[in-house]
Legacy VTK file of the C-alpha trace (Angstrom):
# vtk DataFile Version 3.0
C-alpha trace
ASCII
DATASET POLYDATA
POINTS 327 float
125.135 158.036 87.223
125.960 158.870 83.750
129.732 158.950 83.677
130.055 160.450 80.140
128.012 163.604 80.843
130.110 163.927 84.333
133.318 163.257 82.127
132.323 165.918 79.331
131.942 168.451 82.019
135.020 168.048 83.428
137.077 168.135 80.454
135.350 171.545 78.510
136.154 173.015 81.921
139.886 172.100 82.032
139.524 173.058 77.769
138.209 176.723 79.005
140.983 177.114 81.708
143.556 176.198 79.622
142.441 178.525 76.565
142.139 181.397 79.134
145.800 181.066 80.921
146.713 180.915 77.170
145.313 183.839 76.671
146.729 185.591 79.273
142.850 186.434 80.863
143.975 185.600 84.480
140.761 186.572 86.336
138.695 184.595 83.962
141.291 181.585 84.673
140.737 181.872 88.502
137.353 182.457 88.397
136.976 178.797 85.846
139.621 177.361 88.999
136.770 177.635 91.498
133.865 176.815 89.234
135.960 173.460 89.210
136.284 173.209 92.802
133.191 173.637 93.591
131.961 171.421 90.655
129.834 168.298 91.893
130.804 166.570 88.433
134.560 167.411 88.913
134.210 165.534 92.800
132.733 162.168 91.257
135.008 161.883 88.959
137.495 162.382 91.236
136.413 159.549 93.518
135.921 157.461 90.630
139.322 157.796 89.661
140.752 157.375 93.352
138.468 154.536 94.224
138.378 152.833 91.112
140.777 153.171 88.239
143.780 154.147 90.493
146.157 150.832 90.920
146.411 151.920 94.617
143.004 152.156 95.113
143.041 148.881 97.595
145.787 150.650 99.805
144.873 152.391 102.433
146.480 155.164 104.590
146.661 155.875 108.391
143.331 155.525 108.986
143.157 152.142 107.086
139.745 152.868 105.431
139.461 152.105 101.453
136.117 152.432 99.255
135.595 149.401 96.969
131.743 148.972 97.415
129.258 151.124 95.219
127.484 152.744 98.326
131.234 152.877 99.960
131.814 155.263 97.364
128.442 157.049 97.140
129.048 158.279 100.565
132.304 159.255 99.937
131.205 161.186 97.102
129.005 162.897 98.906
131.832 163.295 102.203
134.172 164.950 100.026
131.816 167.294 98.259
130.615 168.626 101.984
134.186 169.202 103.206
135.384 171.174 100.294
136.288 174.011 102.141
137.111 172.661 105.614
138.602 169.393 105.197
141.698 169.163 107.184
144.632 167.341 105.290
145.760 163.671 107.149
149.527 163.030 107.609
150.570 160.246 105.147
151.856 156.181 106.113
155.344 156.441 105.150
156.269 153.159 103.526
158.940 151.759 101.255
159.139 149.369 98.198
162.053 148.418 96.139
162.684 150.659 93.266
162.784 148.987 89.942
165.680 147.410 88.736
167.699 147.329 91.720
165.687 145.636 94.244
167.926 146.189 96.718
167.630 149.962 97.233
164.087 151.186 98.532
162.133 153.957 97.931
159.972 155.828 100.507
156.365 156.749 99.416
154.133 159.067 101.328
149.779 156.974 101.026
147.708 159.752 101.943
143.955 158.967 102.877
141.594 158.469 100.647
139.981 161.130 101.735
142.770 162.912 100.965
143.386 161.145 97.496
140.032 162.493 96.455
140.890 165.849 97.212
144.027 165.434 95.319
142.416 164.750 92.460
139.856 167.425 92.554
142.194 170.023 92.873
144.800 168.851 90.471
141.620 168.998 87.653
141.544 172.654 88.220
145.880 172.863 88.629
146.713 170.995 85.714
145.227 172.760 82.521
146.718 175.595 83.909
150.088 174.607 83.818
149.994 172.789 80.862
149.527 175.683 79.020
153.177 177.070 80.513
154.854 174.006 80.494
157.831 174.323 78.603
157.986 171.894 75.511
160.262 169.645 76.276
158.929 168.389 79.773
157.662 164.942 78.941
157.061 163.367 82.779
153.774 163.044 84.500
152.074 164.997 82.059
148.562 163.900 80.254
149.079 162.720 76.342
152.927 162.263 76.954
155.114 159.785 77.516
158.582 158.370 77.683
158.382 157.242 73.925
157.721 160.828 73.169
161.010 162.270 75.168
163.271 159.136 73.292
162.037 160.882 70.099
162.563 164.275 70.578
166.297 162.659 71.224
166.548 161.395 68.481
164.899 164.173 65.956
167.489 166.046 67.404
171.026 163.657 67.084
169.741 161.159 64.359
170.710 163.754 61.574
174.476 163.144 59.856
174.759 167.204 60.069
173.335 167.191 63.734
175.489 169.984 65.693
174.916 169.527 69.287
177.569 166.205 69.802
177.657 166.456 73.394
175.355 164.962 75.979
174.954 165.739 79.110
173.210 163.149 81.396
171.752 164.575 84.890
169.332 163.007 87.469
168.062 164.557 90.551
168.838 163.287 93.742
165.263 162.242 95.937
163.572 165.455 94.244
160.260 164.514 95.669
161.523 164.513 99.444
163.582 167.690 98.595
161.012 170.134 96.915
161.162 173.637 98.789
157.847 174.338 99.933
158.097 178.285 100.528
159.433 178.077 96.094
156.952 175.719 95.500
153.710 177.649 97.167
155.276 181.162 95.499
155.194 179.637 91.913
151.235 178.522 92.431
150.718 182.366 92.935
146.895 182.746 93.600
145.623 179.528 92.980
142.346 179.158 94.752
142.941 176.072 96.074
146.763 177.294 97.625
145.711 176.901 101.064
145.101 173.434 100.653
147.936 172.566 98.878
149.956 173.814 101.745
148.290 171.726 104.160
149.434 168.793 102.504
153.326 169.685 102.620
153.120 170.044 105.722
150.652 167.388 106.854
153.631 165.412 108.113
154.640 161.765 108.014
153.971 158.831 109.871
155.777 155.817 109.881
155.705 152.431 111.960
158.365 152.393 114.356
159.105 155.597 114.479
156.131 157.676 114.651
154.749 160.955 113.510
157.348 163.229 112.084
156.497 166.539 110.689
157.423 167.945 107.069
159.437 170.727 106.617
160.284 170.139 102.913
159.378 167.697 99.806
156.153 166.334 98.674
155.718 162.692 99.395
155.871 159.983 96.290
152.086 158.064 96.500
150.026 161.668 96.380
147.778 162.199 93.764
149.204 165.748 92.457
152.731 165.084 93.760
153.778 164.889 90.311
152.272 167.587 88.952
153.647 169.706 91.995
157.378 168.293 90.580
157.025 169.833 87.245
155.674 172.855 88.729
158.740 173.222 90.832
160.760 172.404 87.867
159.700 174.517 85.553
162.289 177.073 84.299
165.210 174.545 83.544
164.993 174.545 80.241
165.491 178.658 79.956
167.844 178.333 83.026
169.767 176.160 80.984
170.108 178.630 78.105
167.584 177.199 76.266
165.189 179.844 73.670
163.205 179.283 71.435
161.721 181.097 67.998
158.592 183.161 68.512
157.831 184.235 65.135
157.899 183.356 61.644
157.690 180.347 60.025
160.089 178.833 62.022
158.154 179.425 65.449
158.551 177.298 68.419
161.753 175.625 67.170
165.479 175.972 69.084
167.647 178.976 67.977
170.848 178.074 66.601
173.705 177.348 68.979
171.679 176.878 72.175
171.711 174.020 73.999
168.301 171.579 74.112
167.411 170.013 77.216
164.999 166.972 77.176
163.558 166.349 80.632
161.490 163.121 81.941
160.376 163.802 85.458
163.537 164.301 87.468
166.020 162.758 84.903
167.178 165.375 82.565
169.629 165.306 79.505
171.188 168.544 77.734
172.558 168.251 74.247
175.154 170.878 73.313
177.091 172.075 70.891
180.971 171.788 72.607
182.433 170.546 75.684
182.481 174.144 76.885
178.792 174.724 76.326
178.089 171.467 78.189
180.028 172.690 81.743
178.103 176.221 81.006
175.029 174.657 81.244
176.004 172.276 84.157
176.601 175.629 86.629
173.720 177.081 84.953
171.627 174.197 86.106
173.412 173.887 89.877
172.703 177.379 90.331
168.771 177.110 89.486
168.131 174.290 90.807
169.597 175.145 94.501
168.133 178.028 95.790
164.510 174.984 95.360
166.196 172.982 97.500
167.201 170.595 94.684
170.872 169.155 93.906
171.772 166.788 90.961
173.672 163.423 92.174
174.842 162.795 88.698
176.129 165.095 85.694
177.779 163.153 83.601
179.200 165.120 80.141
179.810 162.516 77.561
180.798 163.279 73.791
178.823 161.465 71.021
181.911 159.387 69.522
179.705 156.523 68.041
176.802 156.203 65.666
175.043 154.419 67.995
174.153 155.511 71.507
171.449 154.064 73.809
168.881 156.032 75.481
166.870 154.724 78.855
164.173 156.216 80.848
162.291 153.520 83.090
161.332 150.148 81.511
161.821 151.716 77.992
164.988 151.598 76.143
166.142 152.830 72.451
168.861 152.540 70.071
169.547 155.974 69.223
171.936 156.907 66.487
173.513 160.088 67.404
176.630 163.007 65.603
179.829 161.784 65.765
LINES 1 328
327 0 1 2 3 4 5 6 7 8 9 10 11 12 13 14 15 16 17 18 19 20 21 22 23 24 25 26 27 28 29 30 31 32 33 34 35 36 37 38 39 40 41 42 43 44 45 46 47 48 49 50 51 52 53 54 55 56 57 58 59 60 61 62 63 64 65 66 67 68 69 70 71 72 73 74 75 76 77 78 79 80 81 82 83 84 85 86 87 88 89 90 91 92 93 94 95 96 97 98 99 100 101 102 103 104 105 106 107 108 109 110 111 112 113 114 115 116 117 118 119 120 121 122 123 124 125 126 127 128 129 130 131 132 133 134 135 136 137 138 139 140 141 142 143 144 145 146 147 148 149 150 151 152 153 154 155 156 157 158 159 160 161 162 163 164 165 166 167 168 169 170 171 172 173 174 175 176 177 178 179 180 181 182 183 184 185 186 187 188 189 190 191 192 193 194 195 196 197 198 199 200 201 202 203 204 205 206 207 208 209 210 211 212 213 214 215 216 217 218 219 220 221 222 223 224 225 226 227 228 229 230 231 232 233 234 235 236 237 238 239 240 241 242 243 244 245 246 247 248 249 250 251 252 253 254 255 256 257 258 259 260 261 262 263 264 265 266 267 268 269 270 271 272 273 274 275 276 277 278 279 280 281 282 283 284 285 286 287 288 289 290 291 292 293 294 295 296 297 298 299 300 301 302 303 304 305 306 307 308 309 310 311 312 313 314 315 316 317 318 319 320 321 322 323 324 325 326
């Protein structure tokens, strides 16, 4: 098999779907969506990824079947290819592992199939350009090319200045927004995907967990699936301008904040608002509580703080910053 020629394909197809929901040509976007779909070069990638490069790839779901031989993962190839269009999503092994830095909390995560893994990943290369090119600019989280480094600078471009105007911070994190997505928001934002259906199957594949059996899934997306995270962002998206947040369109100044609004940097489901006042902050507090519950989503922690020191400190995950910020 000659990865690279499989790989090239792939990626000038999610290149042409991107440029085309850029471009506002929606049928041309759809019709690209189902050329990937049905792409035998997007499906071997996919399994390549599931099967080899993924760090789950040894764990297995309910079925307990994983593909770590080459002709385990020929015939998979050519399993998931056949079932494209009538493959019937598995419920996922519920199962929970400490969460890092406090060992002694868990968090639950949802291990599809593999079968279903593969899927994932076929569908989320024909999802993901699409969205990327209406993400707004600030969402650094599960995203290709981005990273936690990338949302501690925009921080700081935006506090490290001595005539920086937006001295108050406000800190939010969402409480368990993977088990909490709304499905009926979620499935309306996709619009007509192709691959909708499908997607739906999987929210509502249901959970099964040792001890206490199959339960069904009325709401969330479990942590452990392939395009759970890019089904987050897509059921986040619209916080920043919820928030108050624009942006220029024109000019040489395009694309940066307008004066006096508020900008909101958000990693996955931890979120922080810079403002100009105290008042501005609280604004944008009930802004956010009001978007964010009608999607079945609640924040367990807004905390407004005022920039009083030169130095502040800034953590997302395992990475940490020094941040100088306005006094």
């Amino acid at each position: 098999m000659d990865w690279r020629v499989a790989e090239e394909q792939v990626r000038r197809l999610r290149g042409r779907i991107f440029k085309a929901v850029q471009e506002g040509d929606w049928p041309k976007a759809r019709n690209l969506q189902k050329l990937m779909l049905r792409s035998r070069a997007n499906t071997l990638i996919s399994v390549r990824q599931v099967t080899q490069r993924n760090a789950g790839r040894k764990t297995a779901g309910i079925d307990g079947v994983v593909n770590l031989t080459s002709s385990d993962r020929a015939e998979m190839a050519g399993r998931v290819h056949a079932t494209i269009r009538t493959w019937q999503p598995r419920a996922v092994k519920r199962v929970h592992i400490p969460k890092a830095g406090n060992r002694a909390k868990l968090r639950p995560l949802g291990i599809p199939v593999i079968v279903d893994r593969c899927h994932q990943a076929r569908v989320r290369n024909a999802l993901e350009p699409e969205w990327e090119a209406r993400f707004e600019p600030r969402s650094y989280g599960f995203r290709p090319g981005r990273s936690c480094q990338d949302a501690i600078q925009a921080i700081f471009q935006a506090t490290c200045q001595k005539t920086a105007k937006r001295a108050w911070i406000l800190d939010a994190d969402l409480a368990a927004a993977f088990d909490r997505i709304d499905h009926s928001r979620l499935l309306e934002a996709l619009g007509s995907f192709p691959a909708r259906d499908m997607i739906r199957d999987w929210l509502k594949a249901g959970v099964f967990e040792a001890g206490k059996g199959f339960s069904p899934t009325e709401e969330g997306s479990p942590q452990g699936g392939v395009i759970s995270p890019l089904l987050l962002n897509v059921a986040l998206h619209g916080l920043e301008e919820a928030a108050g947040v624009r942006y220029r369109t024109d000019g040489v100044h395009a694309g940066e904040t307008v004066a006096g609004c508020p900008i909101v940097v958000r990693y996955a489901d931890d979120m922080i608002a810079l403002c100009h006042s105290q008042k501005q902050t609280q604004q944008v507090k009930v802004r956010l509580a009001e978007w964010l519950k009608p999607r079945g989503l609640v924040s367990t922690k807004t905390r407004p703080q005022s920039c009083t020191s030169r130095e502040g400190s800034i953590s997302w995950g395992s990475t940490s910053a020094a941040i100088p910020t306005a006094s």
